[in-house]
Every structure is written in C-alpha cells, then in structure tokens.
C-alpha positions in Angstrom: 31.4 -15.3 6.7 33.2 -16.7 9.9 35.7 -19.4 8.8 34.8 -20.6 12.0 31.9 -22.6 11.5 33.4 -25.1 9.2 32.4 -28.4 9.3 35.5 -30.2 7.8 34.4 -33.9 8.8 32.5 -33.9 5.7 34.4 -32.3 3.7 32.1 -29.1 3.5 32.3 -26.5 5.6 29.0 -24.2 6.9 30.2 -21.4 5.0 29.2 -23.4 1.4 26.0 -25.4 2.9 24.9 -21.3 3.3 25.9 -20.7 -0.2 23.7 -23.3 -1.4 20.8 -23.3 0.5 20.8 -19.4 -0.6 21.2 -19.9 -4.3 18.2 -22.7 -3.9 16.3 -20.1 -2.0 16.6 -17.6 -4.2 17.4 -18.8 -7.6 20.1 -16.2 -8.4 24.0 -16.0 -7.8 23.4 -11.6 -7.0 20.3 -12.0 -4.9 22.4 -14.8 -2.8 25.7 -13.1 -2.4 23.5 -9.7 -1.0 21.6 -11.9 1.3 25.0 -13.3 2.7 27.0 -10.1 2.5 29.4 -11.9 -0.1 30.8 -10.3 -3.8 29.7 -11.8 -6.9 33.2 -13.3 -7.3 33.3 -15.1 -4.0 29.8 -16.6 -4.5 30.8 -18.0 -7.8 33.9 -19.3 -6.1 31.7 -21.2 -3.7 29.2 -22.5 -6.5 32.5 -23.7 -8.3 33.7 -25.5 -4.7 30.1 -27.0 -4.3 30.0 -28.3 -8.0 33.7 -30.0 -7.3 32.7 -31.4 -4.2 29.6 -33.2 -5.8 30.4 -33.5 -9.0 27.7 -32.1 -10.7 26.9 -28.1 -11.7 23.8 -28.1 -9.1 22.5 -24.8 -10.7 22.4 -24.0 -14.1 21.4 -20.4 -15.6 17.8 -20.7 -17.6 16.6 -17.2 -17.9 17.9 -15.1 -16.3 17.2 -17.3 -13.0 19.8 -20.2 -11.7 17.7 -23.4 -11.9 18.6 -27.1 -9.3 19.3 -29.9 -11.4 18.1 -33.1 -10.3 20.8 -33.6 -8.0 20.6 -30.3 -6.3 17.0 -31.2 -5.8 18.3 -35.1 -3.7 20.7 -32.5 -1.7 18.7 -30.2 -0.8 16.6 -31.9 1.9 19.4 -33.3 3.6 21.7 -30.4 3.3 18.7 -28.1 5.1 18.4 -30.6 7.8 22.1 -30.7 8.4 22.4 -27.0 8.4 19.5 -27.2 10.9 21.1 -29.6 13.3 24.5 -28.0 12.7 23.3 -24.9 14.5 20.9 -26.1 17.1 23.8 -27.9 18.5 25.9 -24.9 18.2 23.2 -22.9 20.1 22.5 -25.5 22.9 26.1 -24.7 24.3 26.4 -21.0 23.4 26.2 -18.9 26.8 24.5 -15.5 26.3 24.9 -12.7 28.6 23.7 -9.0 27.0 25.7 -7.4 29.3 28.9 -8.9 27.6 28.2 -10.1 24.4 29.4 -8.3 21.0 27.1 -10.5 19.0 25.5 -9.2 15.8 22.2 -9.4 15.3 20.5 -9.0 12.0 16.4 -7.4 12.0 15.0 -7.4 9.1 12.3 -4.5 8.9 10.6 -1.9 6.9 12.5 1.7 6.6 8.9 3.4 8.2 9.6 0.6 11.3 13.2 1.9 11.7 11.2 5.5 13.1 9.4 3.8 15.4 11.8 0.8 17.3 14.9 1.9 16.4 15.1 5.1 18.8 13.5 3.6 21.6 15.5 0.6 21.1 19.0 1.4 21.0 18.4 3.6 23.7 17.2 0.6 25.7 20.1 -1.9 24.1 22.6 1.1 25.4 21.9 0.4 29.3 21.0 -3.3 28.8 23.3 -4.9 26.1 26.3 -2.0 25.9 28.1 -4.2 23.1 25.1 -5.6 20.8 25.0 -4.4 17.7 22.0 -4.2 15.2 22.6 -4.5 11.7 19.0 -3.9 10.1 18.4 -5.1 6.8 15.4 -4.4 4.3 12.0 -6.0 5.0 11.5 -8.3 1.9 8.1 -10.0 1.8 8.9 -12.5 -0.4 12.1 -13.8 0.7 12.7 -13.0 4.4 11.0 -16.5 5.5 13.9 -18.0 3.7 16.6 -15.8 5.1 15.5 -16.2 8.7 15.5 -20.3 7.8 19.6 -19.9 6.6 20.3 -18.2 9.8 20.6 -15.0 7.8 18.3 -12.7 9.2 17.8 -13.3 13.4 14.2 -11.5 13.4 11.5 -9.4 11.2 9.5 -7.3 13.0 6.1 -5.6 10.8 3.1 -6.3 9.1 3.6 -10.2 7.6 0.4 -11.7 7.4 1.7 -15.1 5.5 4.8 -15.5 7.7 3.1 -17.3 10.0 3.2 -20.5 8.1 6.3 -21.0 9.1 7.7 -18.7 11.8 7.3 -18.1 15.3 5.0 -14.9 15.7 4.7 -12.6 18.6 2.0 -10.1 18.5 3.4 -6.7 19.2 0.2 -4.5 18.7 -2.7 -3.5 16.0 -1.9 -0.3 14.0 -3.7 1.9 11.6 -3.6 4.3 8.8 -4.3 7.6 9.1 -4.2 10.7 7.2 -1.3 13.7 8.5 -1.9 17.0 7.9 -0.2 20.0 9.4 -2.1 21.6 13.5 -2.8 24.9 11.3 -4.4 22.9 7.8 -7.8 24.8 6.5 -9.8 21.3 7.1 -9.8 22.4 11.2 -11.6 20.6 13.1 -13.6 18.3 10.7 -12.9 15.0 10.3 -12.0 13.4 7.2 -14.9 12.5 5.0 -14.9 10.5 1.6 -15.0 13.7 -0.2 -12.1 15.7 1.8 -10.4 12.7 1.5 -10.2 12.7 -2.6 -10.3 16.6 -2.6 -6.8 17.0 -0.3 -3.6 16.7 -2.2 -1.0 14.6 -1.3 2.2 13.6 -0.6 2.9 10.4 -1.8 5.8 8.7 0.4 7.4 5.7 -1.5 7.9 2.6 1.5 9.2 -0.7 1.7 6.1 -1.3 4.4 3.8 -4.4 3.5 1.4 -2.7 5.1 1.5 1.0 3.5 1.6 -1.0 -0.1 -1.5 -2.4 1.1 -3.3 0.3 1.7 -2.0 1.6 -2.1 -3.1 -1.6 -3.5 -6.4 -0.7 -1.7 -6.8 2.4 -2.6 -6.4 1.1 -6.4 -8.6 -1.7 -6.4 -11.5 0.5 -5.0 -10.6 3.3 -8.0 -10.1 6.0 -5.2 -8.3 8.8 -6.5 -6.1 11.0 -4.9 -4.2 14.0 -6.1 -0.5 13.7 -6.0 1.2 17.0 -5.6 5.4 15.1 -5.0 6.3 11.7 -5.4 9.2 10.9 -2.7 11.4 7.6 -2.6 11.8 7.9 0.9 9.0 8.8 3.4 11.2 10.4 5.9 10.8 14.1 4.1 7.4 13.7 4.4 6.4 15.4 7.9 8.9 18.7 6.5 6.7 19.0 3.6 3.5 18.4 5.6 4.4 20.9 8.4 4.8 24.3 5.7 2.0 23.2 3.2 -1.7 22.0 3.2 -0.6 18.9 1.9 -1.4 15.7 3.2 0.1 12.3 4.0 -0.8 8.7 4.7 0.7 7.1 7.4 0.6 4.2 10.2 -0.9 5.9 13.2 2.2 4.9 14.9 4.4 6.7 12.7 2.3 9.8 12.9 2.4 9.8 16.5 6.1 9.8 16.5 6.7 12.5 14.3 3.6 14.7 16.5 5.8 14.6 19.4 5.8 18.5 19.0 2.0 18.7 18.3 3.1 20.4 14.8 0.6 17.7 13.1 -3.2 17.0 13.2 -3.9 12.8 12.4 -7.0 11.9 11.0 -9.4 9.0 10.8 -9.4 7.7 7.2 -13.4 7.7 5.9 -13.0 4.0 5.4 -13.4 0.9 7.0 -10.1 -1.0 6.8 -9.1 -3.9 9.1 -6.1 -3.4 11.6 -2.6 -3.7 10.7 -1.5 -6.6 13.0 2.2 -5.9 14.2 4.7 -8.5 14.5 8.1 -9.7 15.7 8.7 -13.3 13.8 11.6 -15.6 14.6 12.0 -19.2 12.8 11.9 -22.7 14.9 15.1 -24.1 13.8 16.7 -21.2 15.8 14.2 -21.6 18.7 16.8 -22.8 21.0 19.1 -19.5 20.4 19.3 -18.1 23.2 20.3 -14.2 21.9 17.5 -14.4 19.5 15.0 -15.2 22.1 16.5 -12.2 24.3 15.9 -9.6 21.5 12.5 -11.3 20.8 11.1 -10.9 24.6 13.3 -7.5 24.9 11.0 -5.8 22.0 8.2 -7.6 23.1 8.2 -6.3 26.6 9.6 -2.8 25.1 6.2 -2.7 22.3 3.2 -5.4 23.0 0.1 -3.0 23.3 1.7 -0.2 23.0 0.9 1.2 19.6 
C-alpha cells in the first residue's frame, strides 16, 4: 500500500487503520493480507505496530480464527468512522479526468462475468480511459461487502441478492439459465422437457457465480438428477467440449450468447420455472462522493442496463 496516505497526526497512518479494519472483517491474518495484496510477514508487522500503538494485542488466535478483545471491540467504531471521513475528504478534492488518469480500479466479479464485461469493456476503456487499468478480483459472497467498505474493492458487478443492505445497487439487467448444446445435437428442434432434461449428460462447469451455485443448490434441493460425463474447475473449456460431443451445459443465457457468436451452439429453455437472475453493479456509500468510482459505475451501466 501507498505510503502516501498516512495520517501521522495521530500517530497512525491509513496504511494500519486498513490493516485493522481487515483483520476485524475477516477474522484471519491470511485472508487480510490477500484482501490488501500484503505477505503474511508484513501483515504481522502491522498487527505488531497496532498492538504497540494501543497497548493491547487487539486480536488474539482462538481456533484457528483471530478473535477482537474488548478493546479492539471500543476501536473499532471509531476507527471505521475515521477511515470513512479520512477518504471522503480525500475524494472531495481528487480531480478525475479518464482521459488522463492512471488510476487503478479494483472490480470484484465472478470468472463467468469476466466473458461477458470484460471484452466489451476494455475495448470501451481503450478509446475512453487510454490509462485505466482494471485489476479484477474474485467475486466472494460473503466478504466482498466488507472489502468494498475498506476501500478495497471499488465495485462488484453480478448476482448479489443480500448486498443491497448495504451498498449502492444499479440494476444492469435480468439473466437466465439455460441449457447449451451443440447446432448439430440429436435433440433438434425440441425443446427441453423435464425428461430430456435428466436423460442429457452433462458437463459440469465448476464457477465462482452466486448465481450458477444457485441453480446447483436448486437443482439439489429438488433431487433432480443429472448425469455427469466431466467435472471441470473452470467453465471456460466448456463450449470446446460442447461443440464436438452431445454433451450438454448449463449456463446464464448471457454467457451462452457470447460464446454462439458463430451459431456453433443451440440454447435451450430449462423445463422449470426459476425466477430471473437480477444483474448488478454495487458500489458502497462511504465512497459515494468518489468521483472515478461513479465514472466506472455509470460507464458499465450505460455500456449493460437492458442489455442482457
């Protein structure tokens, strides 16, 4: 992290008030230091500065999980509102330009989301913003609210149905699943009944998508079976396999149409009745004055709203 954003009046520079609100947020010393891009070594250096500079150990290891003592709990309150007043006032006097700036800008979103913004994107941010660069971190459900509170992830863009308690929601569009088979598959013509459904075999793509794992926890709660011909960790083999077998494939309708560019694919209608997959891009209040982040925010908006 920047040593420009200390805040030596105090004592404590920004650079540790990140430190600890990440160790609160996430109760462990590895989880923190990924979340801030910082070793294992340096995070423990700043835990050690914190504990000097208060006099107390602030976190202490109970299984496996590094728990606030009682006067990490008094600090933490304050320390989040300082952090928050800290960077609003930064903000407030921070000129943005995207034809000149070189900022960084982290989105957090789900590897099946890179296919679909990312191309369309860049190619946008090339003409627009020459100099932005996108660093794009995992979408994690449980823990991204936090991140985007520390100033640590700028935007999440996906299917987040309880980040709206406390981020700033844009609606981008409603997306569904459907199943991909290959133009030339034996099923033709028909559409997908209940029965076709559980007779195809598939391939089962592993996601970090909230809203694919969904579906799977759907598709497990209602005991409808499928047979699984290859389980992949990454989905982004799947269309290959799909186009030279009569496999078959569940993906967002958006994603499908991406990889159809060619026609090579037929997408059907799943036989069930499933509600909409409600796309996002979220951005948290305490940055609501940031003037880049809003940029990016109405830049995907006017690129994706309605457009699924």
């Amino acid at each position: 992290m920047s040593q420009n954003n200390s805040v030596n009046s105090a004592g404590l520079d920004l650079n540790l008030l990140r430190v600890f609100l990440a160790i609160w947020d996430l109760r462990s010393l590895t989880a923190a230091g990924d979340r801030l891009g910082l070793t294992q070594p340096a995070i423990s250096h700043a835990l050690r500065r914190l504990r000097d500079r208060f006099d107390d150990p602030l976190f202490v290891r109970a299984a496996n999980r590094m728990l606030p003592t009682e006067a990490a709990v008094r600090l933490h309150e304050p320390l989040d509102q300082a952090f928050g007043i800290i960077n609003r006032a930064i903000q407030e006097r921070v000129a943005f330009d995207p034809k000149v700036t070189q900022r960084v800008f982290r989105v957090a979103m789900s590897d099946v989301s890179e296919v679909y913004y990312l191309p369309r994107l860049m190619a946008r941010l090339v003409h627009v913003a020459p100099s932005v660069r996108l660093d794009v971190v995992p979408l994690a459900v449980d823990t991204v609210a936090a991140a985007m509170r520390a100033g640590e992830v700028d935007l999440a863009i996906g299917y987040l149905r309880n980040l709206e308690r406390e981020c700033t929601s844009r609606a981008l569009f409603e997306d569904k699943f459907v199943c991909m088979v290959r133009s030339g598959h034996p099923i033709g013509r028909s559409k997908l009944t209940k029965a076709s459904f559980v007779n195809l075999r598939y391939v089962h793509a592993g996601t970090s998508a909230p809203g694919h794992q969904m579906i799977e926890q759907w598709l497990a709660e209602t005991d409808i079976k499928r047979q699984i011909a290859v389980r992949l960790g990454h989905f982004s083999v799947a269309p290959d396999i799909i186009r030279d077998t009569d496999l078959a494939v569940i993906f967002p309708e958006s994603v499908g149409r991406q990889f159809n560019s060619a026609k090579a694919f037929r997408l059907l209608a799943l036989p069930f009745d499933l509600p909409p997959v409600e796309i996002t891009v979220h951005t948290h209040p305490r940055f609501a004055s940031d003037r880049g982040i809003g940029w990016l925010r109405d830049t995907l908006v006017a690129m994706f709203a309605k457009a699924g």
